[in-house]
C-alpha positions as CSV (number, residue, x, y, z in Angstrom):
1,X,19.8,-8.2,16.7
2,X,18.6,-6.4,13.6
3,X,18.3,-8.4,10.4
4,X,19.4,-6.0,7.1
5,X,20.4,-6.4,3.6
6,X,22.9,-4.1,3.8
7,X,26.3,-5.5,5.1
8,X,27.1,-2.0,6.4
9,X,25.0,-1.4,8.9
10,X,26.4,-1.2,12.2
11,X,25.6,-4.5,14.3
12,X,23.4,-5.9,11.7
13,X,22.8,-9.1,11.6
14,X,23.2,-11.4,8.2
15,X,20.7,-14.0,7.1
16,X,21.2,-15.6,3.8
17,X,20.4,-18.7,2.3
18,X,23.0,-21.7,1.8
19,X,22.8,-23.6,-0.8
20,X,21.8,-27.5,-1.0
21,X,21.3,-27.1,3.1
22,X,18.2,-28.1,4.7
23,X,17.4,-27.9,8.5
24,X,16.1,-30.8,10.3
25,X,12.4,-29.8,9.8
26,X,13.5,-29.8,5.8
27,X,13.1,-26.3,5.6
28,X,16.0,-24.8,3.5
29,X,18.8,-23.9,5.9
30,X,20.1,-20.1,6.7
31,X,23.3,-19.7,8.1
32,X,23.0,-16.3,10.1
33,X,26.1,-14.3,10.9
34,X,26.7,-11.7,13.3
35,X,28.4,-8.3,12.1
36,X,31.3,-7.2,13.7
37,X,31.2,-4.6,16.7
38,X,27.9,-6.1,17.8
39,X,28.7,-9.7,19.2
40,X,29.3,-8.1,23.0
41,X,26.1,-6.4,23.3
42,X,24.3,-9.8,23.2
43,X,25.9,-12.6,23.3
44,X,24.2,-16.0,22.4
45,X,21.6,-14.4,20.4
46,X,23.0,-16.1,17.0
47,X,22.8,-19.5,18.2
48,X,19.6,-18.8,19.8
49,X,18.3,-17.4,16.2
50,X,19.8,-20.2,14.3
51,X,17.7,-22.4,16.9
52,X,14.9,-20.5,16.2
53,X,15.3,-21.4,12.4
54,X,15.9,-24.7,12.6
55,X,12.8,-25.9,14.9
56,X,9.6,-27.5,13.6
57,X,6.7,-25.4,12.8
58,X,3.7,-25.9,14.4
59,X,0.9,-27.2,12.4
60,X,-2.1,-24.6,12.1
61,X,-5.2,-25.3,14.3
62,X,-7.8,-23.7,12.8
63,X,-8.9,-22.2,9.1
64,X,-7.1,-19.2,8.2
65,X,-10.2,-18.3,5.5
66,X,-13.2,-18.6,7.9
67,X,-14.3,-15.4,9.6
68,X,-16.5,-15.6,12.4
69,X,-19.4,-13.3,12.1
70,X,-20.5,-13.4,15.8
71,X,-17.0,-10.8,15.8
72,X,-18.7,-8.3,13.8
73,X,-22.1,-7.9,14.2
74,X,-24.7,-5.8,12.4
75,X,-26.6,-2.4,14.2
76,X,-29.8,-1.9,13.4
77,X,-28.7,1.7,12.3
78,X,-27.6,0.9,9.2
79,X,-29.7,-0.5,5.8
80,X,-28.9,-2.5,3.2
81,X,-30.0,-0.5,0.7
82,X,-28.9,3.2,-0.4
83,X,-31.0,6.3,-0.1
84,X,-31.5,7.5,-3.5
85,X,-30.9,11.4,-2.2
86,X,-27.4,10.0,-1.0
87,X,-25.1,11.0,-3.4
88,X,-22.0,8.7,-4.3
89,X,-18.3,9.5,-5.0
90,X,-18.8,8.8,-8.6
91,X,-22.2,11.0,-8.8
92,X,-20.0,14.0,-7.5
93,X,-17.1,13.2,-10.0
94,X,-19.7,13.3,-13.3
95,X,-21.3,16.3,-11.6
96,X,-18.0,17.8,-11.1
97,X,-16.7,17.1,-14.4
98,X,-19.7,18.2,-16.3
99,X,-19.6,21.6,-14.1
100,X,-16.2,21.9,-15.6
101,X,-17.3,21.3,-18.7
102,X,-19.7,23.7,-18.7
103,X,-17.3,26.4,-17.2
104,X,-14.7,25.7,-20.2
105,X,-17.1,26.1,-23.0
106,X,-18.8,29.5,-21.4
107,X,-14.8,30.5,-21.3
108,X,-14.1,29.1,-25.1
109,X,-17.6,31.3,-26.0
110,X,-16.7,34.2,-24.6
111,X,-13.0,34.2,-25.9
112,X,-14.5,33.3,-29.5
113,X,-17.0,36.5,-29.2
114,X,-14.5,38.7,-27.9
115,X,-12.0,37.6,-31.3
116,X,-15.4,38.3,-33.6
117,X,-15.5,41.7,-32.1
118,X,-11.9,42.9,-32.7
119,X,-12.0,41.4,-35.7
120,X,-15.3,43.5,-36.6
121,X,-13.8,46.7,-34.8
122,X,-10.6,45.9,-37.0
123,X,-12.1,45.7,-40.4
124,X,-14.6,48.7,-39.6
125,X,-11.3,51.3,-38.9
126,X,-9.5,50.3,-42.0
């Protein structure tokens, strides 16, 4: 069975909420229907979802926040501390940046100079 929100898909299955219903855990209540062309190919598995729905749930055992640290131990390769020599993402980014920089106002130099001489070449031949 394949839940969808579209209503067209073939042998989708249709959960939606009814209003004002609860379940007997006090849940709000779904009433699941079955598309049509699907309902031979498994039989049952409706009722066995609406079951599903309607049960208790099962209180939680344990503390979904805690992490156990014994799962994920520390190797002795690693320090806590950065080498200064490594360089970061954010070190290459400024160094990147100010490389562009650089490259842009060479270009924006060399474009003015090259205007300052046709405009000295200009006024010379007239």
């Amino acid at each position: 069975m394949l839940l969808t929100n579209h209503p067209s898909h073939p042998g989708a299955a249709n959960a939606s909420p009814v209003a004002g219903s609860y379940g007997s855990n006090g849940r709000a209540g779904l009433q699941v229907s079955q598309a049509s062309g699907d309902s031979s190919a498994h039989p049952g598995t409706t009722a066995a979802f609406q079951k599903w729905i309607e049960a208790p749930v099962a209180p939680i055992s344990r503390n979904l926040f805690t992490v156990r640290i014994d799962y994920f131990p520390l190797d002795g390769s690693r320090t806590t501390q950065s080498d200064a020599t490594d360089e970061g993402f954010w070190t290459k980014l400024e160094k990147s940046i100010n490389q562009r920089t650089d490259e842009r106002q060479r270009h924006d130099n060399m474009i003015a100079s090259l205007r300052w001489t046709q405009k000295s070449f200009a006024c010379k031949a007239s």
